[in-house]
Each structure stands twice: as C-alpha cells, then as structure tokens.
C-alpha positions as CSV (number, residue, x, y, z in Angstrom):
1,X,-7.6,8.2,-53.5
2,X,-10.6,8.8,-51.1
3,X,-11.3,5.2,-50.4
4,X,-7.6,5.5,-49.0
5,X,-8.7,8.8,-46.9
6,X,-12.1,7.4,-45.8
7,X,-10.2,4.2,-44.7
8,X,-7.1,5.8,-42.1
9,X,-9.8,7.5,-39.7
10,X,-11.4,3.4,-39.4
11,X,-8.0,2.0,-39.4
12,X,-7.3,4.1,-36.6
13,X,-10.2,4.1,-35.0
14,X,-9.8,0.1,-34.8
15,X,-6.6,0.4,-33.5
16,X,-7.9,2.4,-30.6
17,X,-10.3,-0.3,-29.7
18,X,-7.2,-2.8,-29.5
19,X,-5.6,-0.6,-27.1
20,X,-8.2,0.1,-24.8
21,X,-8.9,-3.6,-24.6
22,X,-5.0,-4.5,-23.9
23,X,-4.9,-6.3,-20.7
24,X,-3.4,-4.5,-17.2
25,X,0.4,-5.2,-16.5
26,X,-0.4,-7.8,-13.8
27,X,-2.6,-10.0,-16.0
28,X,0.5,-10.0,-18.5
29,X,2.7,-10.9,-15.2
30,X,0.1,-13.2,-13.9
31,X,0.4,-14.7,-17.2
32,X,3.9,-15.2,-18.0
33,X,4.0,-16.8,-14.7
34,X,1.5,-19.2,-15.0
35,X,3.2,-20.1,-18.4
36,X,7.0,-20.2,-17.5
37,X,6.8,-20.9,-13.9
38,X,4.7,-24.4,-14.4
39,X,4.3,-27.2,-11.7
40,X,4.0,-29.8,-14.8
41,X,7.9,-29.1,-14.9
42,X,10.3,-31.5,-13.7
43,X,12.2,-29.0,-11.9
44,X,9.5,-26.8,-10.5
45,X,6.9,-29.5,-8.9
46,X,7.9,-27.6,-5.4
47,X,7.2,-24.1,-6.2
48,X,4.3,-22.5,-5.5
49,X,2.8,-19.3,-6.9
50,X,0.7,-16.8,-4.7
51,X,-1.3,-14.0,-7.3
52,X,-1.4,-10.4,-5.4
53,X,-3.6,-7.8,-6.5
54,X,-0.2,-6.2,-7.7
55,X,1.7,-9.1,-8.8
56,X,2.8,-12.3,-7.6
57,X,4.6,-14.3,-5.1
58,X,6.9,-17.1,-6.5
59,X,8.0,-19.6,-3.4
60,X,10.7,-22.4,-3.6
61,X,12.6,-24.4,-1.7
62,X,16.0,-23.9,-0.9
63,X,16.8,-27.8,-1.8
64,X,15.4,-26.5,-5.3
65,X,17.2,-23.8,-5.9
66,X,20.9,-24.5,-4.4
67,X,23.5,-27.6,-4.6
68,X,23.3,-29.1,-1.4
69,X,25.2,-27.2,1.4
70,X,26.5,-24.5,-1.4
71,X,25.5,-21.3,-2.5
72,X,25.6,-22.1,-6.0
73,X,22.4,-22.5,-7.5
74,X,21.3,-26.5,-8.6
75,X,20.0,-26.6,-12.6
76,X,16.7,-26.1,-11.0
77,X,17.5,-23.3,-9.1
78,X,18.7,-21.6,-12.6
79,X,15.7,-23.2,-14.5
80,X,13.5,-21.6,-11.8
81,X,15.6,-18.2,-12.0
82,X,15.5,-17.9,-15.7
83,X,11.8,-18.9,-15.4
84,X,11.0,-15.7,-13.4
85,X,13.5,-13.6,-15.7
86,X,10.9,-14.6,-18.1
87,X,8.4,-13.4,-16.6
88,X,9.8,-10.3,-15.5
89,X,10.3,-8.9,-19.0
90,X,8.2,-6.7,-18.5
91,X,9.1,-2.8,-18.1
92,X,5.9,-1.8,-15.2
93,X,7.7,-4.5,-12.5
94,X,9.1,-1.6,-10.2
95,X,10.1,-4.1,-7.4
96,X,11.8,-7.7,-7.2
97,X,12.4,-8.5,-3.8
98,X,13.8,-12.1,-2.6
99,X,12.7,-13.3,0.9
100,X,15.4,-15.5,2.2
101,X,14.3,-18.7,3.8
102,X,15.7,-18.2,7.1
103,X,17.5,-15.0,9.2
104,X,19.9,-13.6,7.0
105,X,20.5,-11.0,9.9
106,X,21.3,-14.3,12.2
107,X,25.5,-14.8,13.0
108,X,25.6,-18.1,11.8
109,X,24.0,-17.3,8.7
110,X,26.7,-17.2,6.4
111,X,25.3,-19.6,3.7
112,X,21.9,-17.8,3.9
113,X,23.6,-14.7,3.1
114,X,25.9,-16.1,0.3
115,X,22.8,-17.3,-1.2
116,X,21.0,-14.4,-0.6
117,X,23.5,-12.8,-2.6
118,X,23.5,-15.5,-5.3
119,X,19.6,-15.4,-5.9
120,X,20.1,-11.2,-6.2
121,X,23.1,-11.3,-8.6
122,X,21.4,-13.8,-10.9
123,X,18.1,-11.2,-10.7
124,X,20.2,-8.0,-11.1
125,X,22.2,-8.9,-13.9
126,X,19.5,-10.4,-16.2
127,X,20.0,-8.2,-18.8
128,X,17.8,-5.0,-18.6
129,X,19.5,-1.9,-19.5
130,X,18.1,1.2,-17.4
131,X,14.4,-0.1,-16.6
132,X,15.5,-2.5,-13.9
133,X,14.6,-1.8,-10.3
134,X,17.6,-2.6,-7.9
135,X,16.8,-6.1,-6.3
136,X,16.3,-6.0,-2.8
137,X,16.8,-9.1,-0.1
138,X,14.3,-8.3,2.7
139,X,13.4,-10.8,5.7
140,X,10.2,-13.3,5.1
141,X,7.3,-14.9,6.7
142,X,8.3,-17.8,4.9
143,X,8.8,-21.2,6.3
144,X,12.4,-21.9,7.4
145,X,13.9,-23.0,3.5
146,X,11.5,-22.1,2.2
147,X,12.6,-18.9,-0.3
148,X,9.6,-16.3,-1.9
149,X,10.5,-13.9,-4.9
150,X,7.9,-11.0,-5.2
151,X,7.7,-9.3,-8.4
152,X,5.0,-6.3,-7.7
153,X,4.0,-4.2,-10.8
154,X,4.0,-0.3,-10.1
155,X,0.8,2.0,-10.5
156,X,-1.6,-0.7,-10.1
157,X,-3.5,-2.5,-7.4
C-alpha cells in the first residue's frame, strides 16, 4: 500500500513534465501542414505554404482548386480543402480567412465571387460544432489566380 502512495506524487510529477514540454499550437499547425498539405502529392505540386509566426499561409492556384470556368471545386481543389480541414482540427485556430485570387469587389467578378463562396462553405461546414471561427473572404496580395488560405492560431505570436 505505500509503494502505491509513494508512486502517484512521481506519476504525477512525470506527467507534469510531459505537459510543460507539449509543443505551442502553431508547431502542431505548422505540423499538420507540412504533413497533409505535401508538394510530393499529385494534386498539390502547385501549392505553396508560407509559415507565420502565428500560423500559416496555404496558396493555390485557381486551375487547382476549381473545374475549369466553374465554381465547383476540381478533385484537387477538394483534396486540397480536406487537406487544410485536416490541419485545422485544431481548437486554438481563431481565424480562417480565404484571399480570393482576383477582385471579388470588381462588377464582372461573378465567378470570383461564386467561388469565393464555394471555398468558404466547404471551410464553414467542416464539421466543428461550437469552436469554429466564422470564415471570412477578405481581398489578397496575391497574384491574379492565385488563391491564399490563412489559418492564424489565437494567443500566440
């Protein structure tokens, strides 16, 4: 019976250890990204990943992610998608935000928008029950077709 005593305060003082050594929220995002969101795959040789001191920048080309002339994403656009659903499993990610590659604000941008729209849904509706963050479409830097995904991790950076 006191071996059994003697050994919970060294049980728990081990599992303290592990805690304190648990890596931050953006390594774990940093590293589900590197592992889902590979270039060695077929359908993601174009992406390109960008690591930010609070989480990363995913960027893809439109001919990637959408049938040609659609809004309705290609397999590779929902390979890529489900990819970075993945990686977002993750309850600290506090903002998803999808940079359109072009004006979505422009007046001939209707496919922009419609795929705007389909890139957000597919994010939104990924499964999360009450922990999502709302997924917001905000104009990009980015090249013209050429579509970033930011997924920034909350409390860090």
């Amino acid at each position: 019976m006191n071996a059994a005593i003697s050994v919970i305060p060294t049980l728990a003082a081990v599992l303290l250890l592990a805690a304190c050594s648990e890596p931050s929220s953006t390594a774990v995002l940093q590293s589900r990204i590197a592992r889902t969101v590979s270039p060695s795959q077929t359908c993601s040789r174009a992406e390109n990943v960008q690591y930010l001191p609070t989480g990363a920048q995913i960027q893809v080309p439109d001919t990637s992610l959408f049938v040609v002339g659609r809004p309705d994403l290609s397999d590779c656009g929902r390979y890529t998608l489900t990819s970075i659903v993945e990686a977002m499993l993750n309850p600290a990610i506090m903002q998803v935000v999808v940079q359109p590659g072009g004006d979505v604000n422009a007046p001939e941008a209707l496919l922009l928008r419609e795929r705007a729209a389909t890139v957000r849904a597919f994010l939104s509706n990924a499964g999360f029950t009450g922990t999502q963050p709302p997924v917001q479409v905000q104009p990009s830097a980015q090249p013209l077709g050429n579509w970033g995904i930011v997924l920034a991790i909350t409390g860090e950076g």
